[in-house]
DRENZA-847145 format. One record per residue: residue number from 0; residue in one letter; x, y, z of N, C-alpha, C in turn. Coordinates in Angstrom, 3 decimals, decimal comma, m for minus. Layout:
<tikes>
TIKE  num  residu        nX        nY        nZ       caX       caY       caZ        cX        cY        cZ
TIKE  NUM       a         X         Y         Z         X         Y         Z         X         Y         Z
...
</tikes>
This chain:
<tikes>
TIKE  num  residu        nX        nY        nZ       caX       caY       caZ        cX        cY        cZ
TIKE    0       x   m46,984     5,766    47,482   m45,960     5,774    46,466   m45,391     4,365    46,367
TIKE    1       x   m45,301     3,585    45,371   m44,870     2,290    44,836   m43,111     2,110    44,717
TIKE    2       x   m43,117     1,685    44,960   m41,132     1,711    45,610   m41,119     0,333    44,394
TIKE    3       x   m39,973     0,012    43,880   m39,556    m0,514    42,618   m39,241    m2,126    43,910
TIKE    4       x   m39,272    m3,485    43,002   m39,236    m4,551    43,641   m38,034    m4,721    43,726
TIKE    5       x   m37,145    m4,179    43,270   m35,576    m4,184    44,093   m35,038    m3,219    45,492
TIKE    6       x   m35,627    m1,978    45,320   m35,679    m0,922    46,641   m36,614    m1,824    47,414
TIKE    7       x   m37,535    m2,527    47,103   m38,717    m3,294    47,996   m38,012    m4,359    49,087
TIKE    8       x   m36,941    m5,243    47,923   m36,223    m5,918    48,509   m35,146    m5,906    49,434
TIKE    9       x   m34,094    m4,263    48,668   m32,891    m3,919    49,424   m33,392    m3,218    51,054
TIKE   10       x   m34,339    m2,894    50,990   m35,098    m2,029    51,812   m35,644    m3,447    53,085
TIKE   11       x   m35,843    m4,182    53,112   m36,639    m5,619    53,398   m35,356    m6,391    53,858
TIKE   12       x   m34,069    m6,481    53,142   m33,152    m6,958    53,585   m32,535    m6,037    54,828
TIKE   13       x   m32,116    m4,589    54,527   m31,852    m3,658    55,294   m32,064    m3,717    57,076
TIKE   14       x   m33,983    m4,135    56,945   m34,243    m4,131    58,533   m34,058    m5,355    58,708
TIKE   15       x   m33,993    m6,374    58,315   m34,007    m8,128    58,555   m32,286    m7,916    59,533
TIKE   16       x   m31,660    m7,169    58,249   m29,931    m7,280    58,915   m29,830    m6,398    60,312
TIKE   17       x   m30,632    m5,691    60,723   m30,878    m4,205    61,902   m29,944    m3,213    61,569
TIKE   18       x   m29,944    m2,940    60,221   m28,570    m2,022    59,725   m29,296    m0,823    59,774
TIKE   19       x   m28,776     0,008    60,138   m28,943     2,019    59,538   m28,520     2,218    58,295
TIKE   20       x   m28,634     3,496    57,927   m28,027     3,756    56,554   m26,853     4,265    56,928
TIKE   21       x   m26,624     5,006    57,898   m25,282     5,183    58,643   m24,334     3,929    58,969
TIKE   22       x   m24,918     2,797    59,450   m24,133     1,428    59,220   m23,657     1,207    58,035
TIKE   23       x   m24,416     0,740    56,674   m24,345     0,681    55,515   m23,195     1,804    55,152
TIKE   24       x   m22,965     3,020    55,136   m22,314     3,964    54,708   m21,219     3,885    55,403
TIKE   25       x   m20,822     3,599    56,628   m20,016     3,011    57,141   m19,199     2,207    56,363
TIKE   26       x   m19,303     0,897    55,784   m19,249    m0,464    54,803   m19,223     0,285    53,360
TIKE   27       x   m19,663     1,176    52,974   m18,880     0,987    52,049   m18,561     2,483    51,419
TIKE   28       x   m18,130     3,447    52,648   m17,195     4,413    52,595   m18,225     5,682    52,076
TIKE   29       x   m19,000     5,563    52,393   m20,230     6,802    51,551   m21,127     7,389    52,420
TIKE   30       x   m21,805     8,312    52,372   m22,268     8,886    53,569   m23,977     8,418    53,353
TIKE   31       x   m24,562     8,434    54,332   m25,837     7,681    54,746   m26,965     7,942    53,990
TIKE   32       x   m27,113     9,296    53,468   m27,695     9,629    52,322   m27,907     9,319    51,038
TIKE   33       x   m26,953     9,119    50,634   m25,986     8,460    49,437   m26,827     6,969    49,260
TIKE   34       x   m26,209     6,561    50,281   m26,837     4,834    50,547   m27,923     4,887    50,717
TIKE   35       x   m29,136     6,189    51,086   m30,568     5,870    50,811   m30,960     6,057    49,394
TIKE   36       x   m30,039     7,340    49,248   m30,553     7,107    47,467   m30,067     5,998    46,688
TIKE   37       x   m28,927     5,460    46,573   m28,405     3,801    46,005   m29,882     2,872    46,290
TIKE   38       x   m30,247     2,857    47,574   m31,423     1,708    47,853   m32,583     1,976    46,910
TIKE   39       x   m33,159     3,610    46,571   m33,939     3,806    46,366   m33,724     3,695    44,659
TIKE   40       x   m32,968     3,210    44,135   m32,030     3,199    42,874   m32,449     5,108    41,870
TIKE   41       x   m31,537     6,108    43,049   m31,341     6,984    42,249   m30,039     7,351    42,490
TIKE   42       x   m28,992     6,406    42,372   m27,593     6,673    42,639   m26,816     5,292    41,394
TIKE   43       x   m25,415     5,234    41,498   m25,430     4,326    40,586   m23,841     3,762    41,618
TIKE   44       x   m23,882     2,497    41,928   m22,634     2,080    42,510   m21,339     1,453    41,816
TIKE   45       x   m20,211     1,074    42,288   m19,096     0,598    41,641   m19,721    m1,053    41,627
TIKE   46       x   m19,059    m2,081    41,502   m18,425    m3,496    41,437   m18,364    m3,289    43,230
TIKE   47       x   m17,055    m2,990    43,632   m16,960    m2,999    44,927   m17,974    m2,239    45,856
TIKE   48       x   m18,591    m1,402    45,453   m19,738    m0,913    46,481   m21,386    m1,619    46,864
TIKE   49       x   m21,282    m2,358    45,664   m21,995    m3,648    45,284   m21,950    m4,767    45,978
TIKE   50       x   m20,483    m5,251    46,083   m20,148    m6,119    46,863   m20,449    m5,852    47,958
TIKE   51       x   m19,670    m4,955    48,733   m20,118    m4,629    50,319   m21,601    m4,116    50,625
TIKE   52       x   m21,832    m3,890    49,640   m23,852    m3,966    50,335   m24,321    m5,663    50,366
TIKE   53       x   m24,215    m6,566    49,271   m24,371    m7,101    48,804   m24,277    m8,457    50,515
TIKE   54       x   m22,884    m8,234    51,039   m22,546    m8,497    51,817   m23,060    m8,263    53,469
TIKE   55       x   m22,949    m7,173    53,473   m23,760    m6,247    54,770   m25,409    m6,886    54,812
TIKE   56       x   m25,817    m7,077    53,310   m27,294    m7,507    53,495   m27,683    m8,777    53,490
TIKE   57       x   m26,199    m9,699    53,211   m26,852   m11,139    52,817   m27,747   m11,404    52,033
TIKE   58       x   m27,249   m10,446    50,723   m27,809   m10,887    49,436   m26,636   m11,601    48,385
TIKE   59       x   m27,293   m12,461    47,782   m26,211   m12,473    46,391   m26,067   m11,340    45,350
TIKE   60       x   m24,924   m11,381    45,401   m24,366    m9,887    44,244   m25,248    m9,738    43,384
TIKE   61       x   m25,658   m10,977    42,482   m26,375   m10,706    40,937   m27,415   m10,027    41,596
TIKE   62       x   m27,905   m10,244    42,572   m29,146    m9,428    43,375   m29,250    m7,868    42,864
TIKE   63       x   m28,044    m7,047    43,157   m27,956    m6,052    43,529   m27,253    m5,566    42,550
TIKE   64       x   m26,946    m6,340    41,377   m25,779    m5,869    40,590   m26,559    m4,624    39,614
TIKE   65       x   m27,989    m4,852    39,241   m28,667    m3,425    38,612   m27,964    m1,879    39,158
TIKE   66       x   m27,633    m2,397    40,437   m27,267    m0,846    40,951   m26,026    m0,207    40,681
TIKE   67       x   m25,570    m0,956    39,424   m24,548    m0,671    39,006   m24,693    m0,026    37,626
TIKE   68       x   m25,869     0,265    37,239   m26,146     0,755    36,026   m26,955     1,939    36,142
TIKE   69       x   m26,797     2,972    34,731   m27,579     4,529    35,427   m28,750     3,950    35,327
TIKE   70       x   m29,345     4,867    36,810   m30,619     4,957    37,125   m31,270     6,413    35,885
TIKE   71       x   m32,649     6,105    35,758   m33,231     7,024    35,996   m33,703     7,554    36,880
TIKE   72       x   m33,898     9,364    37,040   m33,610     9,969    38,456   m34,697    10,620    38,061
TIKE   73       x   m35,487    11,228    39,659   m36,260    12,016    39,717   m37,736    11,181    39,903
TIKE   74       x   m38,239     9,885    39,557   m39,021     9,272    39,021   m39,711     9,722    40,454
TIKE   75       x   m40,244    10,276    40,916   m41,224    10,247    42,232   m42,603    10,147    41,200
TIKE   76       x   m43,593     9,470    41,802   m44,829     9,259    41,324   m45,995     9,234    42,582
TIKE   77       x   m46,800     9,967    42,856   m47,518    10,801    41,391   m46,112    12,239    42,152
TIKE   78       x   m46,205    13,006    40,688   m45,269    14,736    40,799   m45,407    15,112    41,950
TIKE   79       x   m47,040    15,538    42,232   m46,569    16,172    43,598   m46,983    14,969    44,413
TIKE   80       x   m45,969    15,070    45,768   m45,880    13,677    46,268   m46,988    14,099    47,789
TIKE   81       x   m47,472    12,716    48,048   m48,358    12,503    49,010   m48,003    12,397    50,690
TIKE   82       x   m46,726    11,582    50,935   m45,979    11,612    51,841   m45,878    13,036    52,571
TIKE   83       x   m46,269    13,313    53,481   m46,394    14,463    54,446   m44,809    14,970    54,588
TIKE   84       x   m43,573    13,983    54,701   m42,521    14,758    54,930   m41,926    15,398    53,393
TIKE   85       x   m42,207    14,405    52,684   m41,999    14,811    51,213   m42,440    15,535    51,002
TIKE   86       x   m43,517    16,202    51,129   m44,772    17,309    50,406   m43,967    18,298    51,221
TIKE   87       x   m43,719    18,701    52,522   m43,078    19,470    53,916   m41,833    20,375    52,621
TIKE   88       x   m41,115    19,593    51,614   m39,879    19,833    51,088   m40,256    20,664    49,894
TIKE   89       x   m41,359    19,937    49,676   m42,472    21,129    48,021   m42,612    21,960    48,546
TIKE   90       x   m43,535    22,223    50,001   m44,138    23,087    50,244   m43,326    24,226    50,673
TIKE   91       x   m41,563    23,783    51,090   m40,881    24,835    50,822   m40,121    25,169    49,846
TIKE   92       x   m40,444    24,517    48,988   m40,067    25,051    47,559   m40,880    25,939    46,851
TIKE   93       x   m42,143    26,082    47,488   m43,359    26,702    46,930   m43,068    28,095    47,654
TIKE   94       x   m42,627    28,337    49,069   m42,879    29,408    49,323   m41,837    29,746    49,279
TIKE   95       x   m40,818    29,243    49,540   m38,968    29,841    49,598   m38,533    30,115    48,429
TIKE   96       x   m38,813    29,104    47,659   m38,005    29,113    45,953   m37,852    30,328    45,326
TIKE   97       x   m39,116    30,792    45,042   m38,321    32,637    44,036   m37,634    33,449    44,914
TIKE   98       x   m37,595    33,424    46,547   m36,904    34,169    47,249   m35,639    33,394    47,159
TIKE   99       x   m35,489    32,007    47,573   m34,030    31,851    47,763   m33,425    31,553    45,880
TIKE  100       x   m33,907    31,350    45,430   m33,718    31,857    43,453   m32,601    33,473    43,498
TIKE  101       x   m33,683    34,422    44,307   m33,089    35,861    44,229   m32,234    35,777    45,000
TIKE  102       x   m31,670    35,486    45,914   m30,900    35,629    46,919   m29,989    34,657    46,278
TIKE  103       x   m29,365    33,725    45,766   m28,509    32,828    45,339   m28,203    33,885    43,763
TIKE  104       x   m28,723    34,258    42,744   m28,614    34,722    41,433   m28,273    36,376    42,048
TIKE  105       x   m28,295    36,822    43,352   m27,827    38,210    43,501   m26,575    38,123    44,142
TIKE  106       x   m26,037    37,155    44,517   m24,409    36,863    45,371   m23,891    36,128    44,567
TIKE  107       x   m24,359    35,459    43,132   m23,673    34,578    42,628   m23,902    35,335    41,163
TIKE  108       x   m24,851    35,577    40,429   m24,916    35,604    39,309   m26,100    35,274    38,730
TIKE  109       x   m26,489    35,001    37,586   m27,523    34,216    36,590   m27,129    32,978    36,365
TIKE  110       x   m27,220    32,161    36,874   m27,022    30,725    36,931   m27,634    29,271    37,961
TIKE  111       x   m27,676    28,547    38,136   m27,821    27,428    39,091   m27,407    26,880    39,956
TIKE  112       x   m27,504    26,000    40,663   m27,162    25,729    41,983   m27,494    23,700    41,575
TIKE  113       x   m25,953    23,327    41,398   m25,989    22,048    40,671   m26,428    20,945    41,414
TIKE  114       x   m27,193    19,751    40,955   m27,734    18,877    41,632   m26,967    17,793    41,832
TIKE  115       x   m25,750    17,943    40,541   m24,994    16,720    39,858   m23,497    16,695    40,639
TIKE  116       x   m23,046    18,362    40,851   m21,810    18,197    41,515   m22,508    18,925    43,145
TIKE  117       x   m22,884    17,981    43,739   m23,900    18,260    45,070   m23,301    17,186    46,379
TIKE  118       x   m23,750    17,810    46,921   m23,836    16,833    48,792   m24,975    17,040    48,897
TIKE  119       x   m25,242    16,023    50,029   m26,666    16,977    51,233   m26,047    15,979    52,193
TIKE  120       x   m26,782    16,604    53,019   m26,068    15,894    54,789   m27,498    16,600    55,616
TIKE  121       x   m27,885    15,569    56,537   m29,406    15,146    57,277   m28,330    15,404    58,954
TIKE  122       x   m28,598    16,267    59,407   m28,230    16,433    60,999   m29,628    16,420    62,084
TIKE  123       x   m29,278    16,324    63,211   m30,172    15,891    64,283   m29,565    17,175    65,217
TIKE  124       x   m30,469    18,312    65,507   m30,275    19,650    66,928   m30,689    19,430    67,576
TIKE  125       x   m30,454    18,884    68,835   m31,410    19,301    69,432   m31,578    20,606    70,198
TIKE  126       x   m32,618    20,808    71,036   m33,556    21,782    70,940   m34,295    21,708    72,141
TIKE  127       x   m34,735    22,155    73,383   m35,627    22,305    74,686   m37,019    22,040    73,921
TIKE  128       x   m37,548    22,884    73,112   m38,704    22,503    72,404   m38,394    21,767    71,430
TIKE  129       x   m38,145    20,523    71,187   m38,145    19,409    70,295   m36,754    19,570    68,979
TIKE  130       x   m36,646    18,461    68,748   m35,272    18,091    68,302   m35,590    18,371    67,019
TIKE  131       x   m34,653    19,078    66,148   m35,091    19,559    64,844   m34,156    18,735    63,352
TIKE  132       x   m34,519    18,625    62,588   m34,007    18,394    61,467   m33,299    19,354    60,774
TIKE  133       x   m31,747    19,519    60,137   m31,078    20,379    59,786   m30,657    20,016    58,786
TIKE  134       x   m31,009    20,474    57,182   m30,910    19,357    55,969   m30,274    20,511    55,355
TIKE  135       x   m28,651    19,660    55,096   m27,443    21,292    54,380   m27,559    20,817    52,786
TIKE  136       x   m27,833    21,660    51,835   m27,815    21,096    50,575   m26,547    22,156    50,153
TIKE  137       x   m25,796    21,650    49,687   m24,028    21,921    48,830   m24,226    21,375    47,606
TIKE  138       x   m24,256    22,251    46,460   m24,015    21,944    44,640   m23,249    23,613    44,331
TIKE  139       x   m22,495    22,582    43,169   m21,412    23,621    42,712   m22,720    25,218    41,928
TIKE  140       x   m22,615    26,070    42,054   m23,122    27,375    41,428   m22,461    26,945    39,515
TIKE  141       x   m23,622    27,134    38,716   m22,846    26,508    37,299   m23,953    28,163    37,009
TIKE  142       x   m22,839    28,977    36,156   m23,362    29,937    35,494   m24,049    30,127    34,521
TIKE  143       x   m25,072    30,666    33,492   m25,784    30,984    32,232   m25,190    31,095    31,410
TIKE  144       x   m24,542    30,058    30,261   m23,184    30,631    29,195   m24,125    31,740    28,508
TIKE  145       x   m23,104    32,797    27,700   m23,892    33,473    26,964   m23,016    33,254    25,541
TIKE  146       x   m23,785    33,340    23,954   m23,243    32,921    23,252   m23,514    33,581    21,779
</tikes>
């Protein structure tokens, strides 16, 4: 998958500085997630959130200042993605999705589960048999108008 020559760069500056995204989110008040999607330009930042990356990475602002304008979102290329942990997230969308579809539209209604008024948060369990990944996704429930 081809990463855009500014994520190429912010991404390139990132390990040069030995920052986390948890460092970064730290700096400029946002949670670590957040700041991977900003890098990956599917987030859109302030003036000041700009600055303090801008800073944290020892870049010049004009550098980074695109990330201040809407992204287009979603752009993964090719659709279905190749990346083994990425595909891991299809492949439970493939088998979970019409079940957790029914189970969300039977406690909630005929409606969605929003992407736009959303969190997600990436936790670390551990575990005797190996340390697990615990990925919470939170979006507001937006109902089916009828009309």
């Amino acid at each position: 998958m081809a990463l855009s020559p500014l994520t190429d760069t912010l991404l390139a500056a990132k390990r040069r500085a030995g920052l986390s995204f948890a460092d970064l989110g730290a700096r400029l008040g946002r949670d670590p997630v957040w700041v991977a999607s900003l890098l990956h330009g599917q987030s859109t930042a302030s003036a000041e959130e700009v600055s303090a990356l801008a800073d944290a990475l020892g870049l010049e602002a004009e550098l980074v200042e695109p990330l201040t304008q809407f992204p287009v979102k979603g752009g993964l290329d090719p659709v279905l993605p190749t990346d083994p942990l990425l595909y891991r997230f299809y492949e439970i969308l493939q088998v979970y999705g019409l079940p957790l579809k029914d189970v969300i539209q039977e406690q909630f209604g005929d409606g969605i589960m929003s992407a736009i008024d959303f969190s997600l948060k990436v936790d670390r369990v551990a575990d005797p048999a190996g340390d697990r990944v615990q990925v919470t996704l939170c979006g507001k429930f937006l109902p089916y108008k009828k009309w």
